[in-house]
N, CA, C and O atoms as a MOPAC input file, in Angstrom:
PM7 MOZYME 1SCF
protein

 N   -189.30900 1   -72.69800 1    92.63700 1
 C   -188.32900 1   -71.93900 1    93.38900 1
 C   -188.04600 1   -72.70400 1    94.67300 1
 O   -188.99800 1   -73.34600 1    95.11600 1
 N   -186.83600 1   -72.74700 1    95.38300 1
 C   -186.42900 1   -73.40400 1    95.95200 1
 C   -186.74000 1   -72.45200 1    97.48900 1
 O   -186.71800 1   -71.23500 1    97.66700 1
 N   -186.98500 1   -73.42400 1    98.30600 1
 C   -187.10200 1   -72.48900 1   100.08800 1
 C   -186.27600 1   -71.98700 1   100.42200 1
 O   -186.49000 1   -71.13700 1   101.28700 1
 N   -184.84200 1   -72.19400 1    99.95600 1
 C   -184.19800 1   -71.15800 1   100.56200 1
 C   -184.41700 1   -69.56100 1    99.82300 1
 O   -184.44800 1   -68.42800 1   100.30300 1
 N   -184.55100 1   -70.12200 1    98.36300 1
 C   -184.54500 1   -68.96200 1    97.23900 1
 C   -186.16600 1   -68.09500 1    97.96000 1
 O   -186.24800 1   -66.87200 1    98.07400 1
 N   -186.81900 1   -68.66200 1    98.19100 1
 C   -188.36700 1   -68.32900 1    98.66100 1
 C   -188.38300 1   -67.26200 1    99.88800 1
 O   -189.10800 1   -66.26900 1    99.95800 1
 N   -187.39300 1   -67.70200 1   100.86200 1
 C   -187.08700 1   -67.53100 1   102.26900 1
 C   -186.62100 1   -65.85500 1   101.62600 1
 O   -187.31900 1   -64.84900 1   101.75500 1
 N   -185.35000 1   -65.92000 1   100.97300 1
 C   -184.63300 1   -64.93100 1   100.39200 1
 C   -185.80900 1   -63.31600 1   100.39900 1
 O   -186.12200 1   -62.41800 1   101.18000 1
 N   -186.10400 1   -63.75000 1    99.01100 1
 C   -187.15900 1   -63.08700 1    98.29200 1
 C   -188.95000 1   -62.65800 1    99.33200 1
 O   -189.75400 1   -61.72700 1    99.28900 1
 N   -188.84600 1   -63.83600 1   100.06500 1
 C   -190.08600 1   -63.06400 1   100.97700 1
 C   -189.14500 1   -62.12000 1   102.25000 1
 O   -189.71200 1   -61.12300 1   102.69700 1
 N   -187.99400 1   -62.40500 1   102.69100 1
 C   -187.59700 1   -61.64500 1   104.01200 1
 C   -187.04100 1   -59.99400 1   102.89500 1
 O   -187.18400 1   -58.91000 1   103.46100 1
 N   -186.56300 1   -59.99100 1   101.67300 1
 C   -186.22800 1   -58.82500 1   101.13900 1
 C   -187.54100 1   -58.10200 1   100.73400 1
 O   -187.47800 1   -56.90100 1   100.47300 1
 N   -188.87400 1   -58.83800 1   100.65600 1
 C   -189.93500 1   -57.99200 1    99.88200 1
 C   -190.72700 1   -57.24100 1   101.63200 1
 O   -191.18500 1   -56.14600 1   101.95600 1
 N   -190.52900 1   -58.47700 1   102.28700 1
 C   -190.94100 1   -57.48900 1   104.05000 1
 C   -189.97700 1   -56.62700 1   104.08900 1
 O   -190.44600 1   -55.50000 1   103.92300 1
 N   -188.65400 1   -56.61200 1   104.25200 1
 C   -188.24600 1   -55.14400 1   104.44100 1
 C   -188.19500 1   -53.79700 1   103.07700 1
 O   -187.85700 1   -52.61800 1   102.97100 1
 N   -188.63000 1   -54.63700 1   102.42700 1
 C   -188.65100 1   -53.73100 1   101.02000 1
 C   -190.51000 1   -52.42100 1   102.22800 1
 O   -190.64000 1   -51.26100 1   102.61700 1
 N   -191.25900 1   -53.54200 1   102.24500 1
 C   -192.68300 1   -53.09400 1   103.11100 1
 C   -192.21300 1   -52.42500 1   103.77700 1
 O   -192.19200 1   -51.29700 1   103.28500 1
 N   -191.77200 1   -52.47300 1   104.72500 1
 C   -191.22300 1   -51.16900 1   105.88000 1
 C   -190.92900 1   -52.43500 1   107.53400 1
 O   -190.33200 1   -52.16700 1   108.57600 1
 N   -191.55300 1   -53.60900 1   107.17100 1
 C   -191.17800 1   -53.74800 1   108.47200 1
 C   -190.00100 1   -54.66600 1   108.93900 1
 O   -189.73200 1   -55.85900 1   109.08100 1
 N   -189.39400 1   -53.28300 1   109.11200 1
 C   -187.92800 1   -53.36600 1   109.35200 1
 C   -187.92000 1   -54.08600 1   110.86200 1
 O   -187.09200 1   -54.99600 1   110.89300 1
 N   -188.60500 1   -53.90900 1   112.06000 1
 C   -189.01700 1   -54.00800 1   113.56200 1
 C   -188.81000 1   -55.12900 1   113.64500 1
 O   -188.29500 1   -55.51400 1   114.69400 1
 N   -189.04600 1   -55.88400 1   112.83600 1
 C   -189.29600 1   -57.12900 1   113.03000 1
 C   -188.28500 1   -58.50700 1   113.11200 1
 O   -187.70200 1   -58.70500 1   112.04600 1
 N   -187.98400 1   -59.46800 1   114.16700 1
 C   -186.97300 1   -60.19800 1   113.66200 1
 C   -187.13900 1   -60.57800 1   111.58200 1
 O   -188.06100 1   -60.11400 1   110.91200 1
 N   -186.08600 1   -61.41400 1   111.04200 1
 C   -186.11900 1   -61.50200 1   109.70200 1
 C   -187.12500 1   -62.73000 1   110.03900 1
 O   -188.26700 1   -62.63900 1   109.59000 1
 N   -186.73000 1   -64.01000 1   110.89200 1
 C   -187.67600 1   -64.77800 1   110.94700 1
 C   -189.54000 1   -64.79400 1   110.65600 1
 O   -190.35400 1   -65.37500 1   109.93800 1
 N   -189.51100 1   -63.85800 1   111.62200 1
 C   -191.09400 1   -63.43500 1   111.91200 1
 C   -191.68500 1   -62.89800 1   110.48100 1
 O   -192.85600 1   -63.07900 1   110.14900 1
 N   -190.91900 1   -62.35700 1   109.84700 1
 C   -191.14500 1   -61.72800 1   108.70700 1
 C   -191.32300 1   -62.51700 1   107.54100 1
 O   -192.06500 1   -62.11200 1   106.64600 1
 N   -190.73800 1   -63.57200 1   107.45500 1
 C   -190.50600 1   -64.39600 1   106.74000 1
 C   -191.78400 1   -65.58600 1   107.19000 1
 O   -192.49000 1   -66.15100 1   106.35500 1
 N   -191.86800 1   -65.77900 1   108.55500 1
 C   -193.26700 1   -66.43700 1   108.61800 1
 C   -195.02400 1   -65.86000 1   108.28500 1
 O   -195.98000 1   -66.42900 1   107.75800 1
 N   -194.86800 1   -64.65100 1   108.80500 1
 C   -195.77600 1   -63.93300 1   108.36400 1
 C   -195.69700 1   -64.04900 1   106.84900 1
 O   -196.82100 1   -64.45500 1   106.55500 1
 N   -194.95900 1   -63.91300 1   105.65300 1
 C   -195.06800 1   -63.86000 1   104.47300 1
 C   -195.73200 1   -65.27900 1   103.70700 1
 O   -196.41200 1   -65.31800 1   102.68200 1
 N   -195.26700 1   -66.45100 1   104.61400 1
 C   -195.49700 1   -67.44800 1   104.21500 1
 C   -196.33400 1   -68.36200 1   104.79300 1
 O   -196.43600 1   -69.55900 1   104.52100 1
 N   -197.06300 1   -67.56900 1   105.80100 1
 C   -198.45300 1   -67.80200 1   106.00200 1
 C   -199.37000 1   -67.47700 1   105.56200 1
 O   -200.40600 1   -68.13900 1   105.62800 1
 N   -199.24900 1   -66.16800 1   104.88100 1
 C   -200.34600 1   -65.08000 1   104.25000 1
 C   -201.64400 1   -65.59600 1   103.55200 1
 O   -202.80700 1   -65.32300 1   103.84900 1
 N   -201.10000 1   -66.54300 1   102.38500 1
 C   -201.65600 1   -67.04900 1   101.43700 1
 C   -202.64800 1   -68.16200 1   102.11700 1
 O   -203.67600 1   -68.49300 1   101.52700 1
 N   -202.31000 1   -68.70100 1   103.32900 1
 C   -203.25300 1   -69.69400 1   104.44000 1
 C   -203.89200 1   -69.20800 1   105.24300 1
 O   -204.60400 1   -69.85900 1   106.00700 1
 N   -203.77500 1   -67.82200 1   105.25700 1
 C   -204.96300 1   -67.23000 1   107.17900 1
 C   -205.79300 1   -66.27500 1   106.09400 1
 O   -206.82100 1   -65.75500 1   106.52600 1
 N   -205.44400 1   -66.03200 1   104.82000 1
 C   -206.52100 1   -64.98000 1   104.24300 1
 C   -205.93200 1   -63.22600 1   104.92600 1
 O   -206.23700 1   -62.08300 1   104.58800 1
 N   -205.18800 1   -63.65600 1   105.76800 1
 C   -204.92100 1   -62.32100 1   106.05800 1
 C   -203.65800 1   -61.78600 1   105.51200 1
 O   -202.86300 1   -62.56300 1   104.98200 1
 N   -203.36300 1   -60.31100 1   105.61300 1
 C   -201.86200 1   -59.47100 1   104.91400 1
 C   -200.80000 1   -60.05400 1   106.03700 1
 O   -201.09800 1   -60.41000 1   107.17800 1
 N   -199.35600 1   -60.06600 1   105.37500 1
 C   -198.21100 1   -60.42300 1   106.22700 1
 C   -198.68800 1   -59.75500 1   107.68400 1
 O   -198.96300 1   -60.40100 1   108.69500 1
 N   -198.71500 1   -58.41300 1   107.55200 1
 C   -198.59900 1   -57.61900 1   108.69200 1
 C   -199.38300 1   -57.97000 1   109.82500 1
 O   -199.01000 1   -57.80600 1   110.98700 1
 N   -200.70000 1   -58.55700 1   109.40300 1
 C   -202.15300 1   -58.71600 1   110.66100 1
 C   -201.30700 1   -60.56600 1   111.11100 1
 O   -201.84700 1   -61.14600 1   112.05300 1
 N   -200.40300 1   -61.11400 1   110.59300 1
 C   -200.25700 1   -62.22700 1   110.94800 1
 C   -199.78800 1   -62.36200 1   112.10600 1
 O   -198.88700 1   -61.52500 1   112.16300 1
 N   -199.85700 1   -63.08100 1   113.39400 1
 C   -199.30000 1   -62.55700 1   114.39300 1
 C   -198.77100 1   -63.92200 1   114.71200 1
 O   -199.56200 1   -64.81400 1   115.01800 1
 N   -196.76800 1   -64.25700 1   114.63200 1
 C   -196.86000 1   -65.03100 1   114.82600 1
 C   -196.00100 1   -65.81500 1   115.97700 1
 O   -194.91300 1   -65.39800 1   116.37300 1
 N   -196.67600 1   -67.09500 1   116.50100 1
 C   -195.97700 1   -67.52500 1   117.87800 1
 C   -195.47600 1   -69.27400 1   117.71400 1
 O   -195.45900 1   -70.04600 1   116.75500 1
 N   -195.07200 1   -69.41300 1   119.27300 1
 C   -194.62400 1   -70.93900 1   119.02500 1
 C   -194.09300 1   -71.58100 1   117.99500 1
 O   -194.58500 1   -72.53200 1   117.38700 1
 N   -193.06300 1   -71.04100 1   117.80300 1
 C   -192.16600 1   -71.35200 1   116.48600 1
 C   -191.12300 1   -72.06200 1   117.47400 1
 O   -190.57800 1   -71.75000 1   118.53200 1
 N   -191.10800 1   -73.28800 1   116.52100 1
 C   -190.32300 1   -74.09000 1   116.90000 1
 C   -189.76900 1   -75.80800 1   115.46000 1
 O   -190.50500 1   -76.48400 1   114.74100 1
 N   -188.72900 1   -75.84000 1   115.59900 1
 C   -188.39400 1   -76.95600 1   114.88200 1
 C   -189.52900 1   -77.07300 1   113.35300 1
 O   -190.13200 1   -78.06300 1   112.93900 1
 N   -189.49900 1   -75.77300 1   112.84000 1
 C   -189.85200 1   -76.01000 1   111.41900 1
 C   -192.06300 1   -76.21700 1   111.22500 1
 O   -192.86500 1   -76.58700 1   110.36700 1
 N   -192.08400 1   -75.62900 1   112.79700 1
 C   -193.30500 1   -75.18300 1   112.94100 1
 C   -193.65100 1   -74.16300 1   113.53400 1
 O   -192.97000 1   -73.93100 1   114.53300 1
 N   -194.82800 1   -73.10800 1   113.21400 1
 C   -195.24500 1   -72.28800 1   114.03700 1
 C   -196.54200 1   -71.81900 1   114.42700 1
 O   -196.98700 1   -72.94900 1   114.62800 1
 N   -197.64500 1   -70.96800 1   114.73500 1
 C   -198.86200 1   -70.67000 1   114.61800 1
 C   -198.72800 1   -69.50600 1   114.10400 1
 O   -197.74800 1   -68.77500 1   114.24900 1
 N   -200.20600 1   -69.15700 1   113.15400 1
 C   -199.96300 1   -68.04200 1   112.84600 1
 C   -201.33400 1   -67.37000 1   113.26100 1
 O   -202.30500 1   -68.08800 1   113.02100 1
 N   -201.62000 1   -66.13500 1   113.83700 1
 C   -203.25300 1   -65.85000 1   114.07400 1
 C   -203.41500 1   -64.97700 1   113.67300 1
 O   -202.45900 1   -64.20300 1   113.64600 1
 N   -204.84300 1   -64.49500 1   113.05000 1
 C   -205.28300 1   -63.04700 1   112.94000 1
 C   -206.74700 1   -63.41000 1   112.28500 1
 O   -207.06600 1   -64.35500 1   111.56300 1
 N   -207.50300 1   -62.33700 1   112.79000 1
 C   -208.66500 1   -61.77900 1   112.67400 1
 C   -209.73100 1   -63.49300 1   113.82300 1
 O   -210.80500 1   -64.06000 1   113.61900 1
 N   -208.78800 1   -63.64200 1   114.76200 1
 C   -209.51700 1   -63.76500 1   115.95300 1
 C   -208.94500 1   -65.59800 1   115.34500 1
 O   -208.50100 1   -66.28400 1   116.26500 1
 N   -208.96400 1   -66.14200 1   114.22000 1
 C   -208.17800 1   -67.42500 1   113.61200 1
 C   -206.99500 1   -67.75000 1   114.25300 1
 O   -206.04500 1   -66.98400 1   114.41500 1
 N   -207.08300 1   -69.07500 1   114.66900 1
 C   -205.40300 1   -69.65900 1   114.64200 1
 C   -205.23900 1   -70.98700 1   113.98700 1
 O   -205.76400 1   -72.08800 1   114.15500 1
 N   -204.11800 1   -70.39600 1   112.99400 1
 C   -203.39500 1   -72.01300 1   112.24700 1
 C   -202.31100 1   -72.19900 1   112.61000 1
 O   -201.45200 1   -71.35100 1   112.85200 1
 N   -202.20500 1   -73.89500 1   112.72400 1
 C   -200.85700 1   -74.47800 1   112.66000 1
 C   -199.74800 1   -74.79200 1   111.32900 1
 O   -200.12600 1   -75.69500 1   110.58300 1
 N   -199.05200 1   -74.44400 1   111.14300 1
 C   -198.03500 1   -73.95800 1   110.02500 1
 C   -196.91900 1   -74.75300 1   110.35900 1
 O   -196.39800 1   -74.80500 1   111.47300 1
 N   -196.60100 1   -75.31900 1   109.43300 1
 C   -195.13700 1   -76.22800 1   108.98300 1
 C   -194.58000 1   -75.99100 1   107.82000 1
 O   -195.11400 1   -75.34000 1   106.92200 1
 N   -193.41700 1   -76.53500 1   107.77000 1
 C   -192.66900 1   -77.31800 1   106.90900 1
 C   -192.76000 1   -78.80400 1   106.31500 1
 O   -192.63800 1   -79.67600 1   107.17500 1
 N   -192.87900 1   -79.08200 1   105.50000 1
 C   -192.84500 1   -80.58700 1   105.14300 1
 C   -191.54300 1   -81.13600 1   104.71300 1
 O   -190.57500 1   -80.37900 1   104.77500 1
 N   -191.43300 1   -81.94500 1   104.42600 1
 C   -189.98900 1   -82.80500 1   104.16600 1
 C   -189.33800 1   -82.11700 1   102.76000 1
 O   -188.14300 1   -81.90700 1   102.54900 1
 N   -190.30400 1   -81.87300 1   101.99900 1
 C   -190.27500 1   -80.89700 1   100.60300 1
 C   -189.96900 1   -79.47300 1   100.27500 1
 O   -189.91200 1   -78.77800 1    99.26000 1
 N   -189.71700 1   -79.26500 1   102.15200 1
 C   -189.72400 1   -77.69800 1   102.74300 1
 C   -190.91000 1   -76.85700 1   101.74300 1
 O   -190.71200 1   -75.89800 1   100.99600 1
 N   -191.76400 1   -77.34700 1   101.93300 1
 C   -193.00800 1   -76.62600 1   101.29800 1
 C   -193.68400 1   -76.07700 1   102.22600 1
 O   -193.37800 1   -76.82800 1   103.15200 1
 N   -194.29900 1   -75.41000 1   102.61700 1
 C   -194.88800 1   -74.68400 1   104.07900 1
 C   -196.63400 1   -75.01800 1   103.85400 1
 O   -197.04200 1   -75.11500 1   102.69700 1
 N   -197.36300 1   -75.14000 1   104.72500 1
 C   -198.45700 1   -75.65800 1   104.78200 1
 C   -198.79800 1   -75.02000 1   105.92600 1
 O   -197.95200 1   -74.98400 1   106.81900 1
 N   -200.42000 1   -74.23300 1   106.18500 1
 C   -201.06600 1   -74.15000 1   107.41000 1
 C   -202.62700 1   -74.56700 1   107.31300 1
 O   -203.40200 1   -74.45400 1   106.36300 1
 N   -202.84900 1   -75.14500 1   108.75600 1
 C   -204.52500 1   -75.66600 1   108.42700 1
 C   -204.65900 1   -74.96400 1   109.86400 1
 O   -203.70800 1   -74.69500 1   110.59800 1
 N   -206.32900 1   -74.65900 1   110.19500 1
 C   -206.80800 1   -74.30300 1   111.21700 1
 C   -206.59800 1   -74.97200 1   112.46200 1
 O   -206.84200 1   -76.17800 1   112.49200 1
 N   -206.13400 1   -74.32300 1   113.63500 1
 C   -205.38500 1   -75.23800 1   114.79000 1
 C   -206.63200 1   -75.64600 1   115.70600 1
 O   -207.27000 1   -74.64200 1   116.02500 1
 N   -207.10400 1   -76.70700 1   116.16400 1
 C   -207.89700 1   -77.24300 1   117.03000 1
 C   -208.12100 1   -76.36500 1   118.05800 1
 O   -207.12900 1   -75.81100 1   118.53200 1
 N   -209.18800 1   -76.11600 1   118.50200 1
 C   -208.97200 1   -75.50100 1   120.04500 1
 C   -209.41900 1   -75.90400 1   121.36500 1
 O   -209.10000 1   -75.24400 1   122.35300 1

């Protein structure tokens, strides 16, 4: 499936969830961090988004989260 098709389908299944509050962005990062912090969209808390990167934190964790050239999304644990 293609990132935009991905993008689509995770920002319609967050508001399908209820959280409507939320920019679509945020929603869409939270979804596609999920599967990398171990935690649910919702506990993802996320910041410093910028140019096709962002952090994502929860349960006291912070990862750094991208894009790759493949627009494949990737997060590893952020240095501290």
């Amino acid at each position: 499936m293609s990132m935009s098709k991905l993008g689509v389908v995770l920002a319609l299944s967050a508001t399908a969830a209820g959280c409507v509050n939320l920019p679509m962005q945020t929603r869409v990062l939270q979804q596609t961090s999920a599967g990398f912090t171990g935690c649910t969209p919702e506990n993802n808390v996320i910041s410093n988004t910028s140019a096709g990167t962002w952090n994502a934190s929860c349960n006291g964790k912070k990862f750094l989260c991208s894009y790759g050239a493949n627009t494949q999304a990737s997060c590893a644990p952020a240095a501290n």
